[in-house]
N, C-alpha and C positions, 0 to 999 in steps of 0.2 A: 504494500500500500504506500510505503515511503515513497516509491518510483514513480506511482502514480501521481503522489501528490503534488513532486517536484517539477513532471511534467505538465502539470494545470497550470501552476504559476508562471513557469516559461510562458505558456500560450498566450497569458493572458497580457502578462507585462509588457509584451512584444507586440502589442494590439494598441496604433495610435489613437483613436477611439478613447479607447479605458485612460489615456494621459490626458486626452483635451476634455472628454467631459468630468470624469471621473476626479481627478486630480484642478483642472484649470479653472471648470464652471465653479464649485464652492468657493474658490478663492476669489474669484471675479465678483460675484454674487458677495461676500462679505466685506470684502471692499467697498463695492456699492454703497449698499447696504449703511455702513460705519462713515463713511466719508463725504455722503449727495446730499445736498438738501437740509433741511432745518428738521426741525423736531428733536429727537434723541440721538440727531447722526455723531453730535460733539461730544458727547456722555460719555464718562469713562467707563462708568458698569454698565451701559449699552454694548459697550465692544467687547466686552468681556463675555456679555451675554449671549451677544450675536455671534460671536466667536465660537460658541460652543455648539450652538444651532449649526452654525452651518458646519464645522466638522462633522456633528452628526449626520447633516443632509449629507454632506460627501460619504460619507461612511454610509451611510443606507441605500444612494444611487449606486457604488461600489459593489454591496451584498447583494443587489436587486439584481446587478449586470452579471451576477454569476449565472444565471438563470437563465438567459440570452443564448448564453457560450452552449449551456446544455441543450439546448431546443434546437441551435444548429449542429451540434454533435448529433442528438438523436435523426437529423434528418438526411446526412451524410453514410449514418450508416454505423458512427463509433461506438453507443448505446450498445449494440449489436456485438460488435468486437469485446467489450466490457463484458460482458455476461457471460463467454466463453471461458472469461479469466478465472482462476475460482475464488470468489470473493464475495459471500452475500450483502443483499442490497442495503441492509445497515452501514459493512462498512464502507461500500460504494460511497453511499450519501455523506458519511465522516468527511473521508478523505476530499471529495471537490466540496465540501463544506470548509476543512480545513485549509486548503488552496486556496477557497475564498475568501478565507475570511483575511491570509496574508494580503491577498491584494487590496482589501480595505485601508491598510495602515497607511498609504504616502497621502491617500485624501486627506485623512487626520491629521497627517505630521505637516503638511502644508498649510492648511489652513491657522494650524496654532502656531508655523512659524511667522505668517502671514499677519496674523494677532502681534506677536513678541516685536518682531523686526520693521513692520511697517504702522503701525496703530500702536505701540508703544504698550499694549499691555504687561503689566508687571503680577506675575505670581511667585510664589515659591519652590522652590526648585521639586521637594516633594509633590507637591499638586502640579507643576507639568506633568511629570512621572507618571500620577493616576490619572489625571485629567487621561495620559494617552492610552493608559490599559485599560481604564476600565471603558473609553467608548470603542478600543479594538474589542476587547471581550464581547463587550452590552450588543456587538452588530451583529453578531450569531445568529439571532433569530431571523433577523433580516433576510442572512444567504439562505440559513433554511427556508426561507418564503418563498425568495426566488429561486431555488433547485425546484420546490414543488410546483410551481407556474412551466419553469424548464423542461420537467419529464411529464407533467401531465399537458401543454397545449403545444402548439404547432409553432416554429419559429417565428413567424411573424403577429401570430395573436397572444404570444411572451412578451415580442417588445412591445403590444400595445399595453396589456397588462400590466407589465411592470412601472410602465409609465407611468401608468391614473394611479399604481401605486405608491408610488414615489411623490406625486403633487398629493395626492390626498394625505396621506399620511403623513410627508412633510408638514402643510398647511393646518391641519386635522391637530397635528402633535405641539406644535406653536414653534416649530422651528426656521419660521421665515420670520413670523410677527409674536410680539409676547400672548401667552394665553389669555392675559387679564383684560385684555382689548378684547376678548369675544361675546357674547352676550352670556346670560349666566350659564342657560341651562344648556350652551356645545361647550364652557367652560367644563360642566362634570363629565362630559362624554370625553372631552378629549383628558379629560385626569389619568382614563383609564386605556388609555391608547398605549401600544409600545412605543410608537417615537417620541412621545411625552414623556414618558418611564424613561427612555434611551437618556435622553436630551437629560434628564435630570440628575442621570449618575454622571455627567460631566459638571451642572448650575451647583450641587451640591459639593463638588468637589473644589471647583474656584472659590464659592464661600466660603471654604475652609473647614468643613464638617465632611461626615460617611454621608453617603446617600439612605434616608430611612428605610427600615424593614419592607412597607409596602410596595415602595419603588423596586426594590431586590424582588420579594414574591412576584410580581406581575410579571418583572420581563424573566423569572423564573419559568411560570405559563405559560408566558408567550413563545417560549425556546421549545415548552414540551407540545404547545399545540403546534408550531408551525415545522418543528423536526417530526411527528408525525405524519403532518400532510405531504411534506418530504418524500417520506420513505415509501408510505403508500401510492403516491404519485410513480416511484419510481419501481414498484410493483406491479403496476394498471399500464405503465409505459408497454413493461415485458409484454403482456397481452393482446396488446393495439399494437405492435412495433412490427 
């Protein structure tokens, strides 16, 4: 499985695609963002905030775009080849989970160099440290979401899917705009979103505190519901393929 997984990253790193949006669009977008216009763009806890948003957005377009790769794998024929290996579909699913989730990290690590070096944000040497693990960690559920979009739909109704996943859930989770701006009652819906949970084990970690219990249990769920959809997804593949 090591072989395999070295081989996903190759693929994917080497995909100019995965650099300009994956990596360029979050930095672009938080710059923006921090820099245009009046309102909160001058705020130093806005950039810090918005900082952490949009690594997460980087990091969630990232895990969603692992899903892409598999829908054109499965249409190529490699799906196919995969299942001769002898490997059951658990640790299938591990392994380009864990491949994808490496290729999450330069979105993150840009974005917050993007914060430090260009918007002057200052933290603590510790809190960069988790700020960076814990939103490489917290993006897990993500890629599982997108492998299961990857092996259960068709290449091209993947990249539709992933898309409205990524604006909704983006938007949904308050990672473009603060939650406190929504009206009350998509404020409690979006409390319980993953990418609001995501986004918060980075907002708790610049404040200088652990991210709370509930924050932990939900994207706990969220890992075990969408690495189930996962797996099954790449079981229903075997059947349709």
């Amino acid at each position: 499985m090591f072989e395999y997984i070295k081989l996903e990253m190759r693929r994917t790193l080497r995909d100019a695609s995965f650099v300009t949006f994956g990596i360029g669009m979050p930095v672009l977008m938080y710059l923006l963002f921090t820099n245009i216009g009046g309102g909160q763009s001058g705020d130093a806890e806005w950039k810090v905030s918005s900082m952490v948003g949009m690594a997460a957005y980087g990091a969630l377009g990232s895990a969603l775009g692992t899903g892409t790769g598999v829908a054109s794998d499965k249409a190529i024929g490699w799906l196919r080849q995969m299942r001769i290996a002898p490997l059951p579909p658990t640790r299938v699913v591990t392994g380009r989970a864990i491949s994808g989730s490496v290729t999450v990290l330069p979105g993150i690590l840009a974005v917050l160099l993007s914060g430090a070096l260009i918007n002057g944000v200052r933290l603590d040497a510790w809190q960069w440290a988790a700020l960076t693990l814990l939103l490489w960690i917290g993006a897990l559920p993500f890629t599982m979401l997108g492998l299961g979009n990857g092996y259960r739909l068709s290449a091209q109704a993947t990249g539709v899917v992933n898309v409205a996943c990524l604006m909704g859930l983006a938007i949904l989770g308050g990672l473009w705009f603060p939650v406190s701006a929504f009206p009350g009652w998509l404020q409690k819906i979006a409390e319980y979103t993953p990418t609001h949970r995501f986004a918060d084990l980075g907002w708790a970690t610049s404040q200088g505190h652990a991210p709370g219990p509930a924050t932990v249990a939900l994207m706990g769920a969220w890992l075990v519901a969408f690495g189930a959809y996962a797996v099954v997804s790449y079981r229903r593949s075997a059947r349709t393929a």
